[in-house]
C-alpha positions as CSV (number, residue, x, y, z in Angstrom):
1,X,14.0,43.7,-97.3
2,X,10.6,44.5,-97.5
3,X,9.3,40.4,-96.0
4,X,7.4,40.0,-99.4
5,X,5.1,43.1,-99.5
6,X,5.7,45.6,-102.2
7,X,7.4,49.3,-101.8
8,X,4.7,51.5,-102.3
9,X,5.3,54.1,-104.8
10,X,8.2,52.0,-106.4
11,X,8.0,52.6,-110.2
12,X,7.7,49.9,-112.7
13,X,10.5,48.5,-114.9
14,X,8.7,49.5,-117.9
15,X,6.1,52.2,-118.4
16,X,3.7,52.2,-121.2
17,X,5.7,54.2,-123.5
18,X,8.7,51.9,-122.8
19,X,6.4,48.8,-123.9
20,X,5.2,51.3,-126.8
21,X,8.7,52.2,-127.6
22,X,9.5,47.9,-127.6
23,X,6.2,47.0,-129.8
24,X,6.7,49.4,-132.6
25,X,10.7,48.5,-133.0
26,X,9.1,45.0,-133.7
27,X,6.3,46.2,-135.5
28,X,7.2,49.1,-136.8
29,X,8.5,48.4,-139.8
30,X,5.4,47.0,-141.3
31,X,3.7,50.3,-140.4
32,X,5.8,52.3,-143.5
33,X,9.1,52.4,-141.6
34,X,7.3,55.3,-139.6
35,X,5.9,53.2,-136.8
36,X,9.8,51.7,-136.5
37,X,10.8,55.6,-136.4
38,X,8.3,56.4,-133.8
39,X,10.0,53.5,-131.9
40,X,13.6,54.5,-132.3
41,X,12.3,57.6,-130.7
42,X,10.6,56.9,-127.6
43,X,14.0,53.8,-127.0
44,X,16.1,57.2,-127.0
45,X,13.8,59.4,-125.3
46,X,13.4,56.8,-122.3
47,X,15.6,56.1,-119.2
48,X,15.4,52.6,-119.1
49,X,18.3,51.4,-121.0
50,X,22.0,52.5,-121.3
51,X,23.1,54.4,-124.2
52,X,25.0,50.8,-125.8
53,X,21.0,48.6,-125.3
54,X,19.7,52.2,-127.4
55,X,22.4,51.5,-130.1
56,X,21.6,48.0,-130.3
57,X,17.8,48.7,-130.3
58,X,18.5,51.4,-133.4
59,X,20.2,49.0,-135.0
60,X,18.3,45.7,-134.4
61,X,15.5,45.7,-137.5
62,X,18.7,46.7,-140.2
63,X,21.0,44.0,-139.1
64,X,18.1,41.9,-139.3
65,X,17.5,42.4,-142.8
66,X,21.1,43.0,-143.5
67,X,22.0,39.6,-142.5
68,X,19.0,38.2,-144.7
69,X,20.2,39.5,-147.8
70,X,23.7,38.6,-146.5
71,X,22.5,34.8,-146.6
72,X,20.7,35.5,-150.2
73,X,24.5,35.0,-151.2
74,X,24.1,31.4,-149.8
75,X,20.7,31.1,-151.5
76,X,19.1,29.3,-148.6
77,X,14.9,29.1,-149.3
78,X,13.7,32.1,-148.4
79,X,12.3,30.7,-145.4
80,X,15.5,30.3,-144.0
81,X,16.8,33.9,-144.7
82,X,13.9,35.2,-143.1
83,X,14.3,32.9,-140.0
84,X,17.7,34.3,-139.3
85,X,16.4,37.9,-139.7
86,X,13.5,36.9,-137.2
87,X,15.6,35.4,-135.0
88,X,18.3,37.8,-134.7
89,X,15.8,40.7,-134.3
90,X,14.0,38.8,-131.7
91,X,16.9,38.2,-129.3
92,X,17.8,42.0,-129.6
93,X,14.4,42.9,-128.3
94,X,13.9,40.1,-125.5
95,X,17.5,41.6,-124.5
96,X,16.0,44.4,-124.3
97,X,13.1,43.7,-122.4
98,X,15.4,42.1,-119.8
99,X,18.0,44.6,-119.6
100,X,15.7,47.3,-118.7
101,X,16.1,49.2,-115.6
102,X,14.2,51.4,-113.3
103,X,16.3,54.6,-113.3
104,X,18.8,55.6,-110.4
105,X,16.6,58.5,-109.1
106,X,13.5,56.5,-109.1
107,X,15.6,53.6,-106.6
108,X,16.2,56.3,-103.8
């Protein structure tokens, strides 16, 4: 219990490349797939999330878009198929945001 002051030295949930590695798996793919690959890298690279949250982070902008064209079969206004990509994609990353964890050697 530290009565409300913070632990010095403690390290953040998220570093900058973690929030780097979160903006361009949103982003990303409107930066030529590249910025989305960049992403993809620094979510495996980092030792914020389990190995299952990296997975679901990889797979987060496909599924997205997969499940849009899955509800082209439906022929919904477009609107709508891109609201269910959006909204699926979204919930992956704000899971991810909240799952992320400050690594067991950096807890002491």
């Amino acid at each position: 219990m530290t009565g409300g002051r913070t632990v010095q030295g403690a390290e953040p949930r998220l570093r900058p490349w973690d929030w780097g590695a979160l903006a361009l798996l949103v982003f990303g793919p409107f930066l030529f797939v590249v910025g989305w690959l960049i992403g993809v890298w620094l979510l495996w690279a980092s030792n914020r999330w389990t190995w299952p949250w990296k997975v679901v982070g990889t797979l987060a902008w496909p599924l997205g878009w997969a499940a849009a064209l899955g509800a082209e079969f439906f022929q919904p206004p477009l609107w709508i198929s891109m609201l269910i990509m959006g909204v699926i994609e979204l919930a992956v990353y704000i899971a991810l945001f909240v799952e992320a964890r400050v690594p067991k050697e950096a807890r002491g």
